[in-house]
ZAMARGU-4260 file (C-alpha; in steps of 0.2 Angstrom, whole numbers, plus 5000, padded with zeros to 4 digits):
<rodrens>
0) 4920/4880/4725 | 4904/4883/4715 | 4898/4871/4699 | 4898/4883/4684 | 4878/4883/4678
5) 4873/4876/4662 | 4866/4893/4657 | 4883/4900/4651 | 4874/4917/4649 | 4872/4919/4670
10) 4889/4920/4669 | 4891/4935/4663 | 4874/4943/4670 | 4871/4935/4686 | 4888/4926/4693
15) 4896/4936/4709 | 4915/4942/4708 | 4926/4934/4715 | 4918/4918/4716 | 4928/4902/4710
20) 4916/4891/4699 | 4922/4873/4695 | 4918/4867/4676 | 4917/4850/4669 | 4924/4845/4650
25) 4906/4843/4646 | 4901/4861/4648 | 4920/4867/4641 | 4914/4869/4622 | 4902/4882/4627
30) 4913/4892/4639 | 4928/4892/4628 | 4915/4899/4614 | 4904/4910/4626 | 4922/4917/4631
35) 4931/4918/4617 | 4919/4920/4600 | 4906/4932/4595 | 4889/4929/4605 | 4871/4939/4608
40) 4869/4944/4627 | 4849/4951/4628 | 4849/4962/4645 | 4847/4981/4648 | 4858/4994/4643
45) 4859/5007/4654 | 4864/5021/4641 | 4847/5018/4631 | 4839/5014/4645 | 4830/5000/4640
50) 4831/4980/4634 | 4842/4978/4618 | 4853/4964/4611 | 4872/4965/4614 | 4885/4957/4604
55) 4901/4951/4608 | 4919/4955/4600 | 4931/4941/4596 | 4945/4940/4611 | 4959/4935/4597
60) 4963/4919/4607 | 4965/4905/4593 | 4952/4891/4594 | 4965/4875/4592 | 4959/4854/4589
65) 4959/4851/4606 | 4949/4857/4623 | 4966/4854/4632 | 4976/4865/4620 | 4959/4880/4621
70) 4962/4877/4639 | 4979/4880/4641 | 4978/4897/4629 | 4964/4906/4640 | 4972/4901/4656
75) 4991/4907/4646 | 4980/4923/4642 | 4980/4929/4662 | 4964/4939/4662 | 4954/4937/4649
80) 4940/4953/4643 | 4924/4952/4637 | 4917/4966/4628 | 4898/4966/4621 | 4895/4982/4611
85) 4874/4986/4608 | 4866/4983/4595 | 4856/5000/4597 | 4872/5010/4600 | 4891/5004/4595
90) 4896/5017/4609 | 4886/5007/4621 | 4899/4995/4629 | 4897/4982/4644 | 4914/4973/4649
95) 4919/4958/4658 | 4934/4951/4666 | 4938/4934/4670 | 4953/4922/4674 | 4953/4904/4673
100) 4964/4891/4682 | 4963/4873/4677 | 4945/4868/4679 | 4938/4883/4687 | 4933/4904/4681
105) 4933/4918/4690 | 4923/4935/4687 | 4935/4948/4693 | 4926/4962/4686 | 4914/4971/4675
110) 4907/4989/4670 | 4892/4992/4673 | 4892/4982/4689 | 4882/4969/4697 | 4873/4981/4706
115) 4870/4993/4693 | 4863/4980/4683 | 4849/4973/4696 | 4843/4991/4701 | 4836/4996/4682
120) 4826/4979/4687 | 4820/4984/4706 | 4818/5002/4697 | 4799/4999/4697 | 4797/4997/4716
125) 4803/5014/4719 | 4787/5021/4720 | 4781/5009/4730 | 4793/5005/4742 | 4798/5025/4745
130) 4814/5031/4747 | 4820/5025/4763 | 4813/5007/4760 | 4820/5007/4741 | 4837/5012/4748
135) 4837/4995/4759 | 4834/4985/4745 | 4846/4991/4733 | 4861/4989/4747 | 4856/4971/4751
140) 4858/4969/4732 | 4873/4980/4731 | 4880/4969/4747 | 4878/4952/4739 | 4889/4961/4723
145) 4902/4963/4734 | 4900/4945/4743 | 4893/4952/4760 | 4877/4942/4762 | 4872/4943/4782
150) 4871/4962/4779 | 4861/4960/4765 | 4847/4948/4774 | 4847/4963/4786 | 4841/4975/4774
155) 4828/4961/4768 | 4823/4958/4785 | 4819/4977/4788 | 4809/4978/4770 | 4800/4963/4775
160) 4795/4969/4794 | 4791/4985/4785 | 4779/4978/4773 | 4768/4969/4790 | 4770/4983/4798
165) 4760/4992/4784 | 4748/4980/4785 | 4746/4983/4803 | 4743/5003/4804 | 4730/4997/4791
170) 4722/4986/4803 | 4721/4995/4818 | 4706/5007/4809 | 4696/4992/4813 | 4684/4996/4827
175) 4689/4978/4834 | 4705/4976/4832 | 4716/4972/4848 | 4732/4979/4850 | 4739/4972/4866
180) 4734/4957/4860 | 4746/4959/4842 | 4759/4964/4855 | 4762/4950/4862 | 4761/4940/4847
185) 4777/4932/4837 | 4779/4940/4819 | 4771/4923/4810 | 4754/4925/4822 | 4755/4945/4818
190) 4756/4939/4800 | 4742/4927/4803 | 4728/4940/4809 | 4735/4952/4795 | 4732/4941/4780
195) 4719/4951/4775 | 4730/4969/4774 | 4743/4958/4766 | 4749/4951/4751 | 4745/4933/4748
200) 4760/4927/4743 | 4772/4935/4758 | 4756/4924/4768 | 4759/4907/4762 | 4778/4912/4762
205) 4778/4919/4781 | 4792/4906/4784 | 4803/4919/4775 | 4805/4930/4791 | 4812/4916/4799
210) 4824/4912/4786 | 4831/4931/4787 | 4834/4930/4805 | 4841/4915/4805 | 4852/4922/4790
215) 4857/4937/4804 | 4859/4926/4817 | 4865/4909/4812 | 4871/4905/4796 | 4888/4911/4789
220) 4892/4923/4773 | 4891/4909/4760 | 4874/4902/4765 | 4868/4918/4766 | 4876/4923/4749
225) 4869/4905/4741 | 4850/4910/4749 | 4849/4925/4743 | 4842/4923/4724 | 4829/4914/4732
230) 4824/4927/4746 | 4828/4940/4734 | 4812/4935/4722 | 4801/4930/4736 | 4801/4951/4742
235) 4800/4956/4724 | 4785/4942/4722 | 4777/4952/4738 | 4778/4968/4729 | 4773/4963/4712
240) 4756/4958/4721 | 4756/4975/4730 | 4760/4984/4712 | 4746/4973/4705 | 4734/4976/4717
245) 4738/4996/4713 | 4734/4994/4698 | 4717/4984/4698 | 4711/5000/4711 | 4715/5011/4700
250) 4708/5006/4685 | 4692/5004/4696 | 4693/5022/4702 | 4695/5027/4685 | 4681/5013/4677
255) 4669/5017/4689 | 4671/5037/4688 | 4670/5034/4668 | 4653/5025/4670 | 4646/5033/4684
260) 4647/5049/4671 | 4640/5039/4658 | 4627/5032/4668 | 4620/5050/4675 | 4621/5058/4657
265) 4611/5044/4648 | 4599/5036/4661
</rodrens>
């Protein structure tokens, strides 16, 4: 079982369903009242399509003198529903389930899901990645909402060999590169010769491929599930420096076009 995190707001944004998180009565005040009273949620809402503040409604569960009374009452309550209503649009509705037994919460559902939730925030790669590529990364993400997380390294995995392999086809337009010698290299030597066609970050980070296919091959659905927050930010690291990179050429396409025009019709 899980330890609930301080940061009672993950609960309703971040936490997996199904999942049994443990609580301690220091943290129970601000479940019971992240639960059960009005509170902001700031996150995405789908129906606007962008940020906004989302308020919640009261559950009707009565707030007694003791934790051990507001305990007894949500767990008497069977499951409990969250509903935050936006602040941009009272038709605009996110729900959340729960159920909590003794000293421990479940999330058992919530509309939009998980999933829907962390595409409108990998939305940005889509461009980048191209459809095939921005497909994997919105199943391992979709996967890990559902609690599969070996499958979900496997479409990390694939994303990251895809991003070196990139890097590669760049490469071999050098007059002196060697491609029987990349052949026989392993993927952290490859990634070594290619520093320069790739990302800095996904270089000083090459230890990732190894934690993916260790993820495949080794460790079990929990572990995987555990790691992958981590591996998730380390790709979307990669391609925020390839999105940045992007942008910095073409500002220079445009800025020297712009001043090469100024230049010629002045000088």
């Amino acid at each position: 079982m899980k330890e609930l995190p301080e940061d009672i707001d993950s609960l309703f944004t971040e936490l997996q369903l199904y999942d049994q998180y443990s609580f301690s009565m220091k943290i129970f005040p601000e479940l019971y009242r992240a639960i059960n009273k009005p509170k902001k949620l700031d996150c995405y809402c789908n129906e606007c399509g962008r940020d906004s503040i989302f308020m919640s409604t009261e559950s009707g569960v009565k707030e007694s003198s003791s934790w051990e009374s507001d305990l007894k009452t949500l767990q008497d309550e069977g499951v409990l529903v969250v509903k935050f209503i936006c602040s941009r649009h009272s038709e605009h509705i996110i729900w959340f389930q729960f159920i909590i037994r003794d000293f421990f919460i479940m999330k058992i559902g919530q509309f939009p899901s998980i999933a829907d939730f962390s595409n409108i925030e990998i939305k940005k790669y889509q461009k980048l990645l191209g459809k095939e590529r921005y497909r994997e990364l919105s199943k391992a993400i979709g996967l890990v909402s559902h609690g599969v997380g070996i499958g979900s390294f496997v479409y990390l995995r694939r994303i990251f060999e895809n991003l070196i392999e990139d890097a590669h086809q760049q490469a071999t337009t050098d007059v002196n590169w060697d491609e029987s010698a990349y052949e026989r290299m392993r993927t952290a030597e490859r990634i070594g010769v290619l520093k320069s066609y790739l990302p800095s970050f996904l270089v000083e980070h090459r230890g990732m491929y190894s934690i993916l296919s260790k993820g495949i091959h080794e460790l079990s659905e929990e572990e995987c599930l555990e790691m992958f927050p981590a591996v998730r930010l380390g790709i979307e690291l990669i391609l925020d420096e390839k999105l940045e990179e992007l942008e910095r050429q073409k500002k220079i396409a445009f800025g020297s076009k712009a001043l090469s025009s100024l230049i010629s019709k002045y000088n």
